[in-house]
C-alpha positions as CSV (number, residue, x, y, z in Angstrom):
1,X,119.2,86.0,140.8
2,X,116.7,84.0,139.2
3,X,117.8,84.7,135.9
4,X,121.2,83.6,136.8
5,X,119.9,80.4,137.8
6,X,117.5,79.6,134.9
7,X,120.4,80.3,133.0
8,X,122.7,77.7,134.9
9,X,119.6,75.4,134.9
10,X,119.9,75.6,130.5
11,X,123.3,75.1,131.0
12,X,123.1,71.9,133.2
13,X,120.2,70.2,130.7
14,X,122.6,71.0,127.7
15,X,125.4,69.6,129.3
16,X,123.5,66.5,130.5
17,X,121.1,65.7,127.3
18,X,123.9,67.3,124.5
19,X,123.2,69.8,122.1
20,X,119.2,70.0,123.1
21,X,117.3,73.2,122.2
22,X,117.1,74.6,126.0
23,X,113.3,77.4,125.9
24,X,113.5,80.1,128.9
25,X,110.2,81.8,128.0
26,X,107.8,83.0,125.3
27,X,106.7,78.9,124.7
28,X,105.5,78.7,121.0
29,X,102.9,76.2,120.1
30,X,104.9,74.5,117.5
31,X,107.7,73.1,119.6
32,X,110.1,71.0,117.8
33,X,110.9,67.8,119.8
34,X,113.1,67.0,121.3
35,X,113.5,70.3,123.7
36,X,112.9,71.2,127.2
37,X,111.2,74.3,128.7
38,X,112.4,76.1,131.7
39,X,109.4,77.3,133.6
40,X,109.6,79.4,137.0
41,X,106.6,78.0,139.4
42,X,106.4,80.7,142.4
43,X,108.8,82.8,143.7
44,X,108.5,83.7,147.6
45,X,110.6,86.0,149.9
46,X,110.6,85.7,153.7
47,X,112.7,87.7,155.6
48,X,114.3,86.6,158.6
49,X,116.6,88.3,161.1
50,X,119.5,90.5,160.7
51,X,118.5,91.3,157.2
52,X,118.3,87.9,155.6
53,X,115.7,87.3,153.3
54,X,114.8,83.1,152.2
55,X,114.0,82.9,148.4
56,X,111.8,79.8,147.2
57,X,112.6,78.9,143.8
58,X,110.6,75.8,142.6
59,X,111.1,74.9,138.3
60,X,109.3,72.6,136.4
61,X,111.6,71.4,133.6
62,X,109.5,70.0,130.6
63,X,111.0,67.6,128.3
64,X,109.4,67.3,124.7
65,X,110.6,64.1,123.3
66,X,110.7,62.8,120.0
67,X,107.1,61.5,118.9
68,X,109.5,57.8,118.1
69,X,110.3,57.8,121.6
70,X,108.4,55.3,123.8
71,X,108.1,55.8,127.9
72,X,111.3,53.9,128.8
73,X,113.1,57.0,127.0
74,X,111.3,59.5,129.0
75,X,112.3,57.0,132.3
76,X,115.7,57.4,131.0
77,X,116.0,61.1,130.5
78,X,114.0,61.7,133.8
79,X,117.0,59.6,135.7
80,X,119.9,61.9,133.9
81,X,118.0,65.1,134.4
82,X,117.6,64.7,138.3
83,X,120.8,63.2,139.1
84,X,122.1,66.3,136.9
85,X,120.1,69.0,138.4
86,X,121.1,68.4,141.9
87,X,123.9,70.5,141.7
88,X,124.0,73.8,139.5
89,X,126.7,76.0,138.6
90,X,125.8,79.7,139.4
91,X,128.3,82.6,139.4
92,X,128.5,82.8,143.1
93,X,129.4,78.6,143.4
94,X,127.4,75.7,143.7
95,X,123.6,75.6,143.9
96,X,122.1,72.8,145.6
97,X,118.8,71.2,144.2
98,X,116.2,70.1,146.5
99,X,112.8,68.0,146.1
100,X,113.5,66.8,142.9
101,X,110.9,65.0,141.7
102,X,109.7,63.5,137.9
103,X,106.3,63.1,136.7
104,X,104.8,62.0,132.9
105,X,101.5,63.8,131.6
106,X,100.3,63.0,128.3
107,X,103.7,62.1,126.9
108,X,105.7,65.0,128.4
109,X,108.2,64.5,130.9
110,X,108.0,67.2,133.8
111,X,111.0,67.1,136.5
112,X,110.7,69.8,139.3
113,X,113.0,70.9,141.4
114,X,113.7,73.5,144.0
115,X,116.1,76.1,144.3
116,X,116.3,77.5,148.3
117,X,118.8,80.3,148.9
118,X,119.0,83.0,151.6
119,X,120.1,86.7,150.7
120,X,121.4,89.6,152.8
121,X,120.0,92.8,152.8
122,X,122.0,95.7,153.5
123,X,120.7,99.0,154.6
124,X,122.9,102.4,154.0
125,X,121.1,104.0,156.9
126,X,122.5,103.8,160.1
127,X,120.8,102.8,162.5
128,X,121.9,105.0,165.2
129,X,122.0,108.1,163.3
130,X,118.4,109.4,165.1
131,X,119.6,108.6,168.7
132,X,120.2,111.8,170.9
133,X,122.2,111.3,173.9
134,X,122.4,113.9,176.9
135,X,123.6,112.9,180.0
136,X,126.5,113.1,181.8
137,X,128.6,111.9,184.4
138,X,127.2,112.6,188.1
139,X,129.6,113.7,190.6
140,X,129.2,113.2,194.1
141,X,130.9,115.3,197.2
């Protein structure tokens, strides 16, 4: 699943910025600006009842920008890349973005943003298969 939404996250920043050079992984130290990398914080499961499991997806989203550009660009793109990434398209529907947030270190604009989604687990066991019954009915005369 997480693929599946780092994809729809490349998507969404292409869609929003134009035809930007979108980096999943392997980050090379020669970037050429502008382009964003997609980078996958933490990834926790915690199951819950009747085989649900909550998935914590936080993403930082680094944008590289042009060395021309000044800080009011970076304010710019970091307005259209959170209203954007509030709502994903992932092959299941709509993925709703939580905690988004921007920040600017040394000229690079990071925007993070969670992805929260529970999951079912489904067991092929039954769970009654090991029960023995004996008993009966008791009659009384």
């Amino acid at each position: 699943m997480t693929d599946i939404i780092v994809e729809a996250i490349g998507v969404c920043i292409q869609s929003a910025l134009g035809d930007l050079p979108v980096i999943y992984d392997n980050v090379e130290q020669n970037l050429d600006p502008p382009c964003c990398i997609i980078q996958l914080l933490e990834n926790t499961y915690e199951p819950k009842l009747s085989g649900r499991v909550y998935h914590t997806r936080p993403f930082d989203i680094l944008y590289f920008a042009p060395e021309e550009s000044g800080i009011q660009q970076l304010h710019y793109v970091s307005q259209i890349l959170m209203s954007a990434l509030e709502w994903i398209q992932v092959s299941d529907g709509p993925l709703h973005g939580t905690s988004i947030r921007s920040e600017i270190v040394d000229g690079v604009l990071h925007v993070f943003v969670d992805y929260n989604i529970f999951t079912r687990e489904f067991h092929t066991e039954d769970p009654m298969a090991g029960i023995d019954f004996n008993g009966g009915i008791k009659i009384e005369k």
